[in-house]
Every structure is written in structure tokens, then in C-alpha cells.
N, C-alpha and C positions, 0 to 999 in steps of 0.2 A: 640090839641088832642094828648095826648099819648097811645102809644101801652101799654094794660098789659101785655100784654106775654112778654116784655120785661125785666118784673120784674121776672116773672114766669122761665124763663132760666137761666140754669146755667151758674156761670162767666166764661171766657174764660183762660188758663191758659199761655199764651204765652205774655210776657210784651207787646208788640208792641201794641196787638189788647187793652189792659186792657188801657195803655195810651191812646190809642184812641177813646173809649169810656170814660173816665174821661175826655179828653178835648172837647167831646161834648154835654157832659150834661149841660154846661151852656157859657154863654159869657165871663164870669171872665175864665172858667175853658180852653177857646180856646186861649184868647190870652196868659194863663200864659205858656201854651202849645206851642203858637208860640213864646213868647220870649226865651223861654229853648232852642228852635231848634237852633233859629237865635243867640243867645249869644253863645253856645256851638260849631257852627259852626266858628262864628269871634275870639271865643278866640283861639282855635287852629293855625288859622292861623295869629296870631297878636303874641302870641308867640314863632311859628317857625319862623317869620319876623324878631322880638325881638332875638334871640337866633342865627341866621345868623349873621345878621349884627351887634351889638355889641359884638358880640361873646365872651356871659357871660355862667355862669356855665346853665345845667338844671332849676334848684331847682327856681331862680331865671326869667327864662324866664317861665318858669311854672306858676309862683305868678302873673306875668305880664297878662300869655293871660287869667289867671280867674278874675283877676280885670276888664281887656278890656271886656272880656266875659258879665261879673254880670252887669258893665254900658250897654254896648251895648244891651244886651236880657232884661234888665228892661228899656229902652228906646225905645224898640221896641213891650214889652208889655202892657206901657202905651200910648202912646202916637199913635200908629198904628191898625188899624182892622184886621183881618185875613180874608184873602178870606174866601166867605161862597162857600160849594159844588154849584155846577150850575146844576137844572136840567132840563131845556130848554135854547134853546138858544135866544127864542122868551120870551122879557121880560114883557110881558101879563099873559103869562105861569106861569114863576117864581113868580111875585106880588102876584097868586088867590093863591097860597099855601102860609098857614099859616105858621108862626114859628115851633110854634111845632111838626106840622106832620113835617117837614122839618128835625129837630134834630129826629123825633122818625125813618120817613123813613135812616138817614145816620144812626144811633144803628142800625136798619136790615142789612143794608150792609156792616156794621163794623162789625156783626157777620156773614154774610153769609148765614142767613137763613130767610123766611117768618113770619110776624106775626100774630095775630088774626086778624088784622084791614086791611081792604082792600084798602080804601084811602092811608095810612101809606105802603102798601105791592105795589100800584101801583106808587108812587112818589118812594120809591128806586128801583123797575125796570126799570122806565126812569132813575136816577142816573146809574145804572149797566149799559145799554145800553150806557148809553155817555162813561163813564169810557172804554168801550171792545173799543167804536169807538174812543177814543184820539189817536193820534198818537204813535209807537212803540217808548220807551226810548234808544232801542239799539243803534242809530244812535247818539244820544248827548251824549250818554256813549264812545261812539269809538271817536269820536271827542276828548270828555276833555281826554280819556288814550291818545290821539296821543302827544294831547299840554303837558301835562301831563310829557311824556317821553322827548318829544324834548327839553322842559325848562328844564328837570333834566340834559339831557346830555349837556345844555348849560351850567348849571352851574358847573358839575364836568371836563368839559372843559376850563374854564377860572380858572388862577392862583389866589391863595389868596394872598389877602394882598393889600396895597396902595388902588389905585382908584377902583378896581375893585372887593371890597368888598358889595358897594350897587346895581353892577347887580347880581351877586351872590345871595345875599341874594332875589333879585326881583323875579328872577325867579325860587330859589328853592321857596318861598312864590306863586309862580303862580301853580308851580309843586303840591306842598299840597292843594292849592284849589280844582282843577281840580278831585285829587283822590279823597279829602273828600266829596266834594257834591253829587257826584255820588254814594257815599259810606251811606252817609245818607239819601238818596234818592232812592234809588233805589229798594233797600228791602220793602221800605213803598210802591212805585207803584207796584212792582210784587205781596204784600199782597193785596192791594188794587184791581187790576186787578183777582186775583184769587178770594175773595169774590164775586165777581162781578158775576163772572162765576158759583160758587155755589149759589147763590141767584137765579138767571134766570133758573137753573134747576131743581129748588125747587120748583120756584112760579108760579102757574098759575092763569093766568088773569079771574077774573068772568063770563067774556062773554063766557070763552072759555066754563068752569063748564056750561054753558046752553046751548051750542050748543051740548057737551056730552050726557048731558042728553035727551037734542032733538033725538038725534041717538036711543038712547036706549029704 
């Protein structure tokens, strides 16, 4: 079942939300979505790994982490699934929803607003409800800044050269994970979390539309 009014709204103009909706219009269109994340993510740090510890020019450790990148993120989007959104955690729940209200309800809460379809409007307020009730990111964000700093000062602490070029490199390598994930991450759950929030203030459940009217 898809939403029309999904066609009927205007596109969204900020990239994050536009990617996001392009990779859930279909199955091809998610995991090319998730090899991009997870390639982009490994190349970076394969090589700043690369660029520590051989300690070659730029130009060169750059060429390195897009190769490792383009393997790794097209290994990752053939060959693996992308978690799908969970919207119960009672997996009876999840089976009776269809595929496509499933994709049509995540497009309402990738945009932030309700649609003509009620089924589709009530499967992404359960989605928004889970999303407000996961756990707050702040805590694993202050964690990877701590590891973050300590590996960095462990590494401009240790002398270069001889042996102790491959913990150097280790831990400036642990140091740029730590920032990165956090960093590609984080902005997608605080969008994610705030649509969340605009959808549920938007939408109101059918039942309630009859109890209203019961009043009045």
C-alpha cells in the first residue's frame, strides 16, 4: 500500500533528508545507501592507518583509503542486508505489516509529516515512538570523544621512528574512528529523532478524531 500524498509533497531541500528518502524507495536503493556509509566510513580510516604508518605522501594514502573504501562498501552492498526500521518489538507486530506500508510509513517520518493513509500514518507513529524512546546518543558520543583524546595524546606522546611507529599509527587510527562515527552518525539520529517529534505533533490517531467529535 502506498501513500499518495507522498507524491503530492514537495521534495525536501536539505541533502541528508533527500538521501534518505532515495534509499528507501527500494531494496537496491538501501543497501547502495548502506555500502556508501560503510565504504566512506572504512576508507577514511584505512587511509589515515595507511598515511601513519608508512608514512607516505597525502595524495597517495588518499588513493589507498578510496580503493579500500570502493572494495569494502561494494562488499558490504552486495553481499549484506541493511537493518530494516523496527516497528514493534513483538515480532507478530512487525510480520502483519506489509512491505510497503512499512517503506510508505519510514517516507512520513523521513519527512516529518502525516499522510492521507491512516494505516501508513499509524505504523510511522509507532516508528516515532520507538525512535523518542531509544536510548540518548550523548553517552556513546562522550565515551568515543574520551577514547578519542586519550589515543591521540597517546600517540603525540610516543617518539617517532623505529618500533614505535605501529602503535603510533594504532592509535592515531583508533583516534579517527572514534571522531568519525560519531560524526556520521550523529547528525542522522538528531534528524531522525527531531522528525520523530514533528510527526507525533502533527498526527492524530482516528480514534482520538471520534472521541472529539463525541464531545462536540
Amino acid at each position: 500500500m502506498s501513500d499518495p500524498s507522498a507524491h503530492a509533497a514537495p521534495e525536501p531541500r536539505d541533502p541528508l533528508t533527500r538521501l534518505r528518502l532515495r534509499a528507501n524507495r527500494s531494496e537496491r536503493s538501501r543497501k547502495v545507501f548502506y555500502g556508501l556509509y560503510q565504504g566512506l566510513s572504512f576508507g577514511c580510516v584505512m587511509g589515515l592507518a595507511h598515511f601513519l604508518l608508512r608514512d607516505s605522501d597525502p595524495w597517495t594514502s588518499l588513493l589507498y583509503g578510496v580503493g579500500f573504501g570502493a572494495f569494502f562498501g561494494s562488499s558490504m552492498a552486495l553481499f549484506t542486508t541493511p537493518p530494516r526500521p523496527r516497528v514493534s518489538r513483538d515480532p507478530a507486530v512487525q510480520a502483519a505489516i506489509a512491505p510497503e506500508t512499512l517503506r510508505a510509513a519510514t517516507e512520513r517520518l523521513i519527512l516529518g509529516r502525516p499522510g492521507a493513509d491512516p494505516e501508513t500514518n499509524r505504523v510511522a507513529a509507532l516508528q516515532a515512538e520507538q525512535v523518542l524512546n531509544a536510548p540518548s546518543v550523548k553517552i556513546p558520543v562522550a565515551v568515543a570523544a574520551l577514547v578519542a583524546a586519550a589515543c591521540a595524546l597517546g600517540a603525540l606522546a610516543l617518539p617517532s621512528g623505529g618500533t614505535l611507529d605501529f602503535p603510533r599509527a594504532l592509535l592515531g587510527t583508533i583516534a579517527l574512528a572514534c571522531v568519525l562515527i560519531p560524526c556520521l552518525m550523529f547528525p542522522a539520529r538528531l534528524l531522525h529523532r527531531r522528525r520523530s517529534r514533528e510527526f507525533l505533533a502533527l498526527h492524530t490517531p482516528p480514534d482520538r478524531d471520534r472521541s472529539d467529535s463525541g464531545r462536540d
